[in-house]
C-alpha positions as CSV (number, residue, x, y, z in Angstrom):
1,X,76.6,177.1,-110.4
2,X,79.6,176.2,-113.1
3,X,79.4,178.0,-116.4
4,X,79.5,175.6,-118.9
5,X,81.1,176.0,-122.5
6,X,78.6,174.8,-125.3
7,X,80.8,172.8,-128.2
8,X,80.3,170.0,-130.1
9,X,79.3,168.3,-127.1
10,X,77.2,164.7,-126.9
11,X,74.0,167.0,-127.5
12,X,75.1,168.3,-130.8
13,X,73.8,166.3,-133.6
14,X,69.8,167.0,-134.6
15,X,67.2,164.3,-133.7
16,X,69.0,163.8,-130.0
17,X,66.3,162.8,-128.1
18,X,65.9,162.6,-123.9
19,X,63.3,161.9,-121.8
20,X,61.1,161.7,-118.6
21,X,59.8,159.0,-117.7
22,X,56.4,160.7,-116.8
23,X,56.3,160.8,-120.4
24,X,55.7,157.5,-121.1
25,X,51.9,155.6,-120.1
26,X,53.9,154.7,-117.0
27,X,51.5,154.6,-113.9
28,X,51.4,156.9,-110.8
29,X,52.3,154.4,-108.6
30,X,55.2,153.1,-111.2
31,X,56.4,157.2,-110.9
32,X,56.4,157.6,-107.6
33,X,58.3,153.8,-107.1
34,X,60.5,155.2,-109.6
35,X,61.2,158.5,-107.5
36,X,61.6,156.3,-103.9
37,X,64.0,154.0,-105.5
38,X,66.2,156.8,-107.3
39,X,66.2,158.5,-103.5
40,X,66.9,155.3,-102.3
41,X,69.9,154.0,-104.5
42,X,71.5,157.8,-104.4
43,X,71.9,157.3,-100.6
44,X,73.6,153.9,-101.0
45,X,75.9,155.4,-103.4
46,X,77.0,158.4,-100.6
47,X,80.6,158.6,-100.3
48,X,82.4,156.6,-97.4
49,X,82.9,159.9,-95.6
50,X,79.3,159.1,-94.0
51,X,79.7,156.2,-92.8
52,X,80.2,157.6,-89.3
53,X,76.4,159.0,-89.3
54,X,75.0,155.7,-88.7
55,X,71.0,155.5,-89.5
56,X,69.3,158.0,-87.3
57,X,67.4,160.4,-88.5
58,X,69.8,163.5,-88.7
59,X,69.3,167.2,-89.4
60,X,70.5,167.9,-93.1
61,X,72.3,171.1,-92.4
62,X,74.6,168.9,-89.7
63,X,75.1,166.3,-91.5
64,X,76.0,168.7,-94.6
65,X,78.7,170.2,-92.1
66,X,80.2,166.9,-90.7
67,X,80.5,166.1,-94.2
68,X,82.6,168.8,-94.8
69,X,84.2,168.9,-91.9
70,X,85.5,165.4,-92.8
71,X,86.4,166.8,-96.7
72,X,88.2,169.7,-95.3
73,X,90.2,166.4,-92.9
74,X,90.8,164.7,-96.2
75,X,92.4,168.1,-98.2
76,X,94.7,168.5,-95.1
77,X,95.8,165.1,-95.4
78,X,97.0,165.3,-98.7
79,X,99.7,167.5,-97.3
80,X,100.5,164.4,-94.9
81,X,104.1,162.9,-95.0
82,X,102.8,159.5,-94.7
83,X,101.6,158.2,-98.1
84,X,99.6,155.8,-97.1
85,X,97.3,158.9,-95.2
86,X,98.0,160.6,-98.4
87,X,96.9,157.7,-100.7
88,X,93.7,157.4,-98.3
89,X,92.5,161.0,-98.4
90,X,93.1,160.8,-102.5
91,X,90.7,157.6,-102.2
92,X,88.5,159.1,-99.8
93,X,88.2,162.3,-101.8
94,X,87.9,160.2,-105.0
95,X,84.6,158.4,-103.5
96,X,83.2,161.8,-102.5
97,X,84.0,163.2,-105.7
98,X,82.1,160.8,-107.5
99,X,78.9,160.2,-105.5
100,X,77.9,163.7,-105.3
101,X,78.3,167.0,-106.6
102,X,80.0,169.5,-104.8
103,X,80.9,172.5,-106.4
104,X,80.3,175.4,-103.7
105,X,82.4,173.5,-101.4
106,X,84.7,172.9,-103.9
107,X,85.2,176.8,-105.8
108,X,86.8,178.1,-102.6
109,X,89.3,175.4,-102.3
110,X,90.3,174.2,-105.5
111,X,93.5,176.1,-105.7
112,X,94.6,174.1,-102.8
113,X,93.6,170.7,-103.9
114,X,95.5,172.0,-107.1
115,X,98.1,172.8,-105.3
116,X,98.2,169.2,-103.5
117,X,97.8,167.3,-106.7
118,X,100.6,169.2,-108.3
119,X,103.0,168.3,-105.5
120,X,101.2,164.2,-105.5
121,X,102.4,164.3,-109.5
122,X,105.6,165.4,-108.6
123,X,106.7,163.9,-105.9
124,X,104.7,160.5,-105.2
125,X,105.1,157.0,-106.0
126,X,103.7,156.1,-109.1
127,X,100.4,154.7,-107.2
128,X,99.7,157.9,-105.8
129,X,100.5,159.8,-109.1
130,X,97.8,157.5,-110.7
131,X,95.2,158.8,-107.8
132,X,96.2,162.3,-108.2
133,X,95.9,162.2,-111.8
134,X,91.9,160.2,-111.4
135,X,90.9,162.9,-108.3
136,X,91.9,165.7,-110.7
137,X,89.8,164.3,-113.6
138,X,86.8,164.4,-110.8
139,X,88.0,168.0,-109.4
140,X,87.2,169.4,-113.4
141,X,84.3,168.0,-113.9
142,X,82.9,169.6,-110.2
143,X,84.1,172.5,-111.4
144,X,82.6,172.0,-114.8
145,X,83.3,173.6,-118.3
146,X,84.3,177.7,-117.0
147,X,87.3,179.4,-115.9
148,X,87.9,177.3,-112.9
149,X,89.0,174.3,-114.4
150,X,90.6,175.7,-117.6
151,X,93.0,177.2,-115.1
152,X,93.5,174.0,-113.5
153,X,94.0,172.2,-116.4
154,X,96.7,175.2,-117.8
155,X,98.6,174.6,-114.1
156,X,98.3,170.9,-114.4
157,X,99.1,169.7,-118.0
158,X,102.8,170.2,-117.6
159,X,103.1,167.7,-114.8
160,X,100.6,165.5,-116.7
161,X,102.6,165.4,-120.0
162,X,105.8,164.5,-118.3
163,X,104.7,162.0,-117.0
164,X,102.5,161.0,-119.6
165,X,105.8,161.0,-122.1
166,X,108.4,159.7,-119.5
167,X,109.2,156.1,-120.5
168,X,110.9,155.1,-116.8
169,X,107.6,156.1,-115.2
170,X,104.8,153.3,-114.4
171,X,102.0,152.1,-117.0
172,X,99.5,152.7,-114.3
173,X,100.4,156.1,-113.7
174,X,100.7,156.8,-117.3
175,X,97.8,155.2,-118.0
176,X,96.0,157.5,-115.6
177,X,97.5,160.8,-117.2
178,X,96.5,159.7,-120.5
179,X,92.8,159.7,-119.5
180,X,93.1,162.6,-117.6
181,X,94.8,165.0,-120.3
182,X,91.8,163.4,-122.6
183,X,89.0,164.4,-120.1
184,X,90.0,167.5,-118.5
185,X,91.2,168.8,-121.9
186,X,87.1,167.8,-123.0
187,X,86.3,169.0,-120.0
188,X,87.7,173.1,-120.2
189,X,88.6,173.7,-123.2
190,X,86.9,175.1,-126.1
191,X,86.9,174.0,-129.7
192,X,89.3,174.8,-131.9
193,X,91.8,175.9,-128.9
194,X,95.5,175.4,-128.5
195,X,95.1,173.1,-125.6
196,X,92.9,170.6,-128.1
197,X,95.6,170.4,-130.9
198,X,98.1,170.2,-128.1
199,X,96.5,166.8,-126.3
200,X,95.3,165.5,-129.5
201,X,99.3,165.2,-130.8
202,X,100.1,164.0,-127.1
203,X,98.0,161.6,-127.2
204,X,99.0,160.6,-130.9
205,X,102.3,159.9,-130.3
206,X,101.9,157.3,-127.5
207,X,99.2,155.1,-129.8
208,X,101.0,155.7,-132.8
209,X,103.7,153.3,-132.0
210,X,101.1,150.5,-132.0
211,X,100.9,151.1,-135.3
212,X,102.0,148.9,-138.5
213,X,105.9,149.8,-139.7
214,X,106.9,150.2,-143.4
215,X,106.7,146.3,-144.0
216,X,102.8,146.7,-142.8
217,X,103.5,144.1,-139.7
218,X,102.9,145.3,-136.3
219,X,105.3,146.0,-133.9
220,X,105.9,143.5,-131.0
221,X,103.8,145.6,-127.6
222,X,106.1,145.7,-124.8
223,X,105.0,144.6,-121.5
224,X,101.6,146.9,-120.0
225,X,102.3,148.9,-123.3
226,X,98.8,148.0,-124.8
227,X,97.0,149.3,-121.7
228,X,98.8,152.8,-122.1
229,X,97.9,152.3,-126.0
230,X,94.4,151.6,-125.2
231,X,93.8,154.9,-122.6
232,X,95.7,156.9,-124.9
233,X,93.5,156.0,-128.6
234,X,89.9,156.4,-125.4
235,X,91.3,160.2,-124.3
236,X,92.3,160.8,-128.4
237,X,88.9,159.7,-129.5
238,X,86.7,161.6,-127.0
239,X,88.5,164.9,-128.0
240,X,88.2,164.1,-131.9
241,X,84.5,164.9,-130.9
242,X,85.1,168.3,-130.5
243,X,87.2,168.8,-134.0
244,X,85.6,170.7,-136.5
245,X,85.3,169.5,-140.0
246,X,88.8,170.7,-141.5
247,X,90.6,169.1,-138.8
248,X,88.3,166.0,-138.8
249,X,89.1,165.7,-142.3
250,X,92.7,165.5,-142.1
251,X,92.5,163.1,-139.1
252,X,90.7,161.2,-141.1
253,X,92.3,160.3,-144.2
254,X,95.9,159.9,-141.7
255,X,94.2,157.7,-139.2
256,X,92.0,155.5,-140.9
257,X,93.5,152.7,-142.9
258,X,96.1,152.5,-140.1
259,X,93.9,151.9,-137.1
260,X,92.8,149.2,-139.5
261,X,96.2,147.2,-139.0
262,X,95.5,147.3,-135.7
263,X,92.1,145.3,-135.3
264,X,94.8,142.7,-135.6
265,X,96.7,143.5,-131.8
266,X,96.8,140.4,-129.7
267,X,95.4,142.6,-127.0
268,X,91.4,142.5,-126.8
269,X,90.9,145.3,-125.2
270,X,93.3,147.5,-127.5
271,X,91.1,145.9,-130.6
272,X,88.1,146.4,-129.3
273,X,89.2,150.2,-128.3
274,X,90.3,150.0,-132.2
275,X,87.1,148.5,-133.3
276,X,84.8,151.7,-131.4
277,X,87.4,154.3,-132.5
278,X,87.0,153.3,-136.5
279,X,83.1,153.3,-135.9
280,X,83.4,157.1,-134.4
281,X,85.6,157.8,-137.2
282,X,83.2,156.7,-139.8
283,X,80.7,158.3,-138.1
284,X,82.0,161.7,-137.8
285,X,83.3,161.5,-141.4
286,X,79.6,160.8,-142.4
287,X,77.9,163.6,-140.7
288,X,80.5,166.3,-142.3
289,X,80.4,164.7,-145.7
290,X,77.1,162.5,-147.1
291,X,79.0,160.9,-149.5
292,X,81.8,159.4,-147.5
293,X,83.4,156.4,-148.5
294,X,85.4,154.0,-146.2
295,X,88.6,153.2,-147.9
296,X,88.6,149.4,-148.5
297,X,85.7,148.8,-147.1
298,X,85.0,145.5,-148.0
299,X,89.1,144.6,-146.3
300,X,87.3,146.5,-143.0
301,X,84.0,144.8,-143.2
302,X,85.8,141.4,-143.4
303,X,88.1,142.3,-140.8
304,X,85.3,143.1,-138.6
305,X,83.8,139.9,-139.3
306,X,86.4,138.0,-138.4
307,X,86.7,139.5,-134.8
308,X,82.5,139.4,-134.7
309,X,82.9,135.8,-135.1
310,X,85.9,134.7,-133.2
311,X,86.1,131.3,-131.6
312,X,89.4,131.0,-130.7
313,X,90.1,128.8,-127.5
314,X,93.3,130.5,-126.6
315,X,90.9,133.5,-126.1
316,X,89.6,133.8,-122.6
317,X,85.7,132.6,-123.1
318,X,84.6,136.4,-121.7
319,X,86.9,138.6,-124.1
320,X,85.7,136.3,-126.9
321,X,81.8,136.9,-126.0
322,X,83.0,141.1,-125.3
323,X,84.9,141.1,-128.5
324,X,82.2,139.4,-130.5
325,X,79.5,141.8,-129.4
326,X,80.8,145.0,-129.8
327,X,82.5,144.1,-133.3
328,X,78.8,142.8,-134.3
329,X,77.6,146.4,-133.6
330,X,80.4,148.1,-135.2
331,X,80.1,145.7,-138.5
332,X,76.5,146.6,-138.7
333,X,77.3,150.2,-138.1
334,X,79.7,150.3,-141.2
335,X,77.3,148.4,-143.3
336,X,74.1,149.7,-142.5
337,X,74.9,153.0,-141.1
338,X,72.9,152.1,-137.9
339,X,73.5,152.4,-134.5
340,X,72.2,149.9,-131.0
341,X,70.4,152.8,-129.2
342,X,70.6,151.9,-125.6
343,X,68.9,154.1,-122.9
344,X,70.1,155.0,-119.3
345,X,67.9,155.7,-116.7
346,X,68.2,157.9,-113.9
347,X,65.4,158.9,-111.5
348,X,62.5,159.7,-113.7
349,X,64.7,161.0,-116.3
350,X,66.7,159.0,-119.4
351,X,69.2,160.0,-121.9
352,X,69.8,158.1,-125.0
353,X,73.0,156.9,-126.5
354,X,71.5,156.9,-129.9
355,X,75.0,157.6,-131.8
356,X,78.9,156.4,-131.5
357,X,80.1,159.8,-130.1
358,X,77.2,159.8,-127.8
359,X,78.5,156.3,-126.5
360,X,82.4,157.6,-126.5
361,X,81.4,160.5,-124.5
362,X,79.1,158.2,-121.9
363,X,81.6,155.6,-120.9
364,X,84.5,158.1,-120.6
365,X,82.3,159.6,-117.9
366,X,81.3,156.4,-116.6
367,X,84.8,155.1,-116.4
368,X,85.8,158.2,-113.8
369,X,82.5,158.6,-111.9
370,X,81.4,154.4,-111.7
371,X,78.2,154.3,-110.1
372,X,77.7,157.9,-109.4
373,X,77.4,159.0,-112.8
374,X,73.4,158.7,-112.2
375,X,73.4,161.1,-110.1
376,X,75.4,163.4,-111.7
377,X,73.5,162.8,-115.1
378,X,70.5,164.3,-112.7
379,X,72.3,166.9,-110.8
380,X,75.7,168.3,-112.5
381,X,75.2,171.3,-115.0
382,X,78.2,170.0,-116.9
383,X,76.8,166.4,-117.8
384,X,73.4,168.1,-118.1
385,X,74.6,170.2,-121.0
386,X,76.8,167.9,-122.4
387,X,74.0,165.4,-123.0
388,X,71.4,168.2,-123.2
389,X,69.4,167.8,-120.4
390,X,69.0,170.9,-119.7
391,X,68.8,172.2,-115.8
392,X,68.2,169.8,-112.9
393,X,64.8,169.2,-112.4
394,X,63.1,170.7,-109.3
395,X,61.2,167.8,-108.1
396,X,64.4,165.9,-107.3
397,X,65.3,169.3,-105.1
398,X,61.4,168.5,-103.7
399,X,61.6,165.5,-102.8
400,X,65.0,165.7,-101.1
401,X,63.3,168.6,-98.9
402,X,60.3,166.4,-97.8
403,X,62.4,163.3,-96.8
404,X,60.4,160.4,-95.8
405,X,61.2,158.3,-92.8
406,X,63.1,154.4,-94.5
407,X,60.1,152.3,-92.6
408,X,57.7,154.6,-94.8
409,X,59.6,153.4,-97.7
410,X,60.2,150.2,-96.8
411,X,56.4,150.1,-96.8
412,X,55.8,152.1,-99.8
413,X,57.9,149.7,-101.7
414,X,55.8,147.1,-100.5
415,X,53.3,147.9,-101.6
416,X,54.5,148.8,-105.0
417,X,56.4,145.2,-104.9
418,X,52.9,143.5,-104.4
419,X,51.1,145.6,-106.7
420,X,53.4,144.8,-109.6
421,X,53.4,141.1,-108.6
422,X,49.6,141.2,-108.9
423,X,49.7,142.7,-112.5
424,X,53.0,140.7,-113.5
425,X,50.7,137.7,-112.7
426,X,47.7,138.5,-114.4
427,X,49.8,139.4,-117.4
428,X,51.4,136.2,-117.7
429,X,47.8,134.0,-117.2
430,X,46.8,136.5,-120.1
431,X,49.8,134.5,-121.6
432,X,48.9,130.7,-120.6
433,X,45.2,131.2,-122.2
434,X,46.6,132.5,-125.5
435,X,49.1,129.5,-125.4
């Protein structure tokens, strides 16, 4: 398995709390739904590479070998002079990446895909740049937080940078380096280390020209610059997690009253990417000091209000409502120093997002893996120890040994539907007498 580096990771702060769901006064029958429906949804989310199976019954240790067989296809292909096989295999790969975890398969070859991504950064167009640059996001964290993908993130950063800092090249592609200098640099590196200080300027100096001149007014964005803006301040923000206090400090008193200027961008998703950095901010400069003091705070709090209460109609009607909520949390965060817990769910585990780095942390992994990041909260070491979960629970590795056949489960779930009906029903007649 991966060795894992523990930092100041998403399980660092005291009173993190995580749970099982057997924990609660859920129900036997409610547990064992729970478990069906986990099996059930983690075999939807399988990578497109199965699709050739079909549904009969097939013997695990096959099917784990035509899977392969078909990964193997896809890291040959991208050596392929076509692009458009090239730009498949990096989507195809990307899927697989993503739904499962595959590390075994993965350590023996990852010098190649290296190898492959290097020359796809080099020497593609800028769509498949973009792919290389997400694929090799996914390749570190299979390889997780050891050797393995600190050297790939040594060989790869060059290529990364250029393009990263190369104002001819596409926004897409830079936006896609961005976010993977900021993850894989999370991802292998240790605190304190050359390569942090290294991204964190990087990513500095693309953001930093969003930011107010001498006069105080903002600069005019050029066209797709506020999407590059907005990866780079996500990537700079997830790594600010793993500062320690003198650095934080510094960053701090530099970054603060600046990003402030810049709840006023006329892009929403650059504010809103504003709004969550200055809550982290805050929040970090809180836990390493107990007397910290936002710097015109009551300018920031009325800021904040006016985003968390914005009705303009030039506004499309779903920015206004995103905008609105997430500046509501932050204002109440800065006010009241307290945070929207929200709790993800994942088999019969759950992990809370209880804190702003927490959340930082959680949707930068949610943005690469999509829907699979379920299954890797369950079964990747990395994520595990990142969100202190500690190792992957056996009955998962149980129940995937004593598979049951889908018509059992079809009527399993039955049964469970009916029985939840029933009580659903009797609940809400409960209801209707009290009424």
């Amino acid at each position: 398995m991966p060795r894992s580096k523990k930092g100041k990771r998403g399980s660092s702060k005291p009173g993190v709390k995580n749970g099982i769901k057997g924990e609660s006064a859920a129900s036997d029958d409610e547990l064992a739904s729970d478990i069906l429906s986990h099996y059930s949804s983690a075999s939807e989310t399988a990578s497109v590479l199965e699709e050739g199976l079909g549904g009969e019954q097939v013997d695990e240790q096959t099917a784990q070998e035509e899977t392969e067989d078909k990964l193997k296809q896809c890291i040959d292909n991208l050596m392929d002079k076509s692009t458009k096989t090239r730009l498949a295999a990096l989507e195809s790969l990307r899927q697989a990446f993503s739904s499962r975890v595959l590390y075994d398969f993965l350590t023996e070859r990852r010098l190649t895909v290296s190898d492959c991504l290097e020359r796809s950064l080099k020497k593609g167009s800028s769509e498949e740049q973009a792919s290389a640059a997400t694929l090799f996001i996914l390749l570190c964290i299979q390889l997780g937080g050891g050797d393995e993908a600190e050297e790939g993130f040594k060989m790869l950063r060059p290529i990364l940078t250029t393009i990263l800092m190369d104002n001819s090249a596409s926004m897409t592609a830079r936006q896609s380096c961005a976010r993977a200098l900021g993850m894989c640099c999370y991802v292998s590196t240790a605190e304190e280390g050359e390569d942090l200080c290294k991204s964190l300027s990087l990513l500095e100096g693309i953001f930093m020209s969003s930011y107010p001149n001498r006069e105080g007014t903002l600069p005019t964005p050029k066209p797709g610059s506020s999407g590059l803006h907005t990866a780079a301040i996500q990537a700079w923000s997830l790594l600010v997690t793993l500062c320690p206090a003198s650095k934080l400090s510094a960053l701090l008193d530099f970054h603060l009253s600046k990003l402030k200027a810049c709840l006023q961008s006329s892009d929403v998703n650059y504010r809103i990417a504003v709004g969550e950095t200055i809550a982290l901010l805050v929040e970090l400069g809180r836990d390493i000091d107990e007397e910290f003091e936002v710097e015109d705070a009551e300018s920031l709090c009325e800021s904040l209000k006016s985003l968390a209460t914005d009705g303009n109609k030039h506004r499309a009607k779903n920015d206004r409502r995103k905008q609105r909520s997430i500046f509501r949390e932050v204002l109440h965060y800065i006010e009241n120093e307290d945070f929207t817990e929200e709790k993800i769910r994942f088999g019969i585990e759950s992990v809370y997002i209880d804190s702003w780095m927490r959340r930082r942390i959680y949707d930068a992994f949610k943005e690469i893996l999509e829907s699979g990041v379920r299954h890797h909260l369950q079964f990747n070491p990395l994520l595990r120890d990142i969100f202190g979960l500690g190792p992957p629970l056996i009955l998962d590795a149980t129940i995937k040994a004593n598979k049951i056949s889908r018509f059992e489960k079809h009527l399993f779930n039955a049964a469970a539907f009916k029985a939840r009906t029933k009580q659903r029903n009797k609940v809400r007649d409960k209801r209707a007498d009290v009424m």
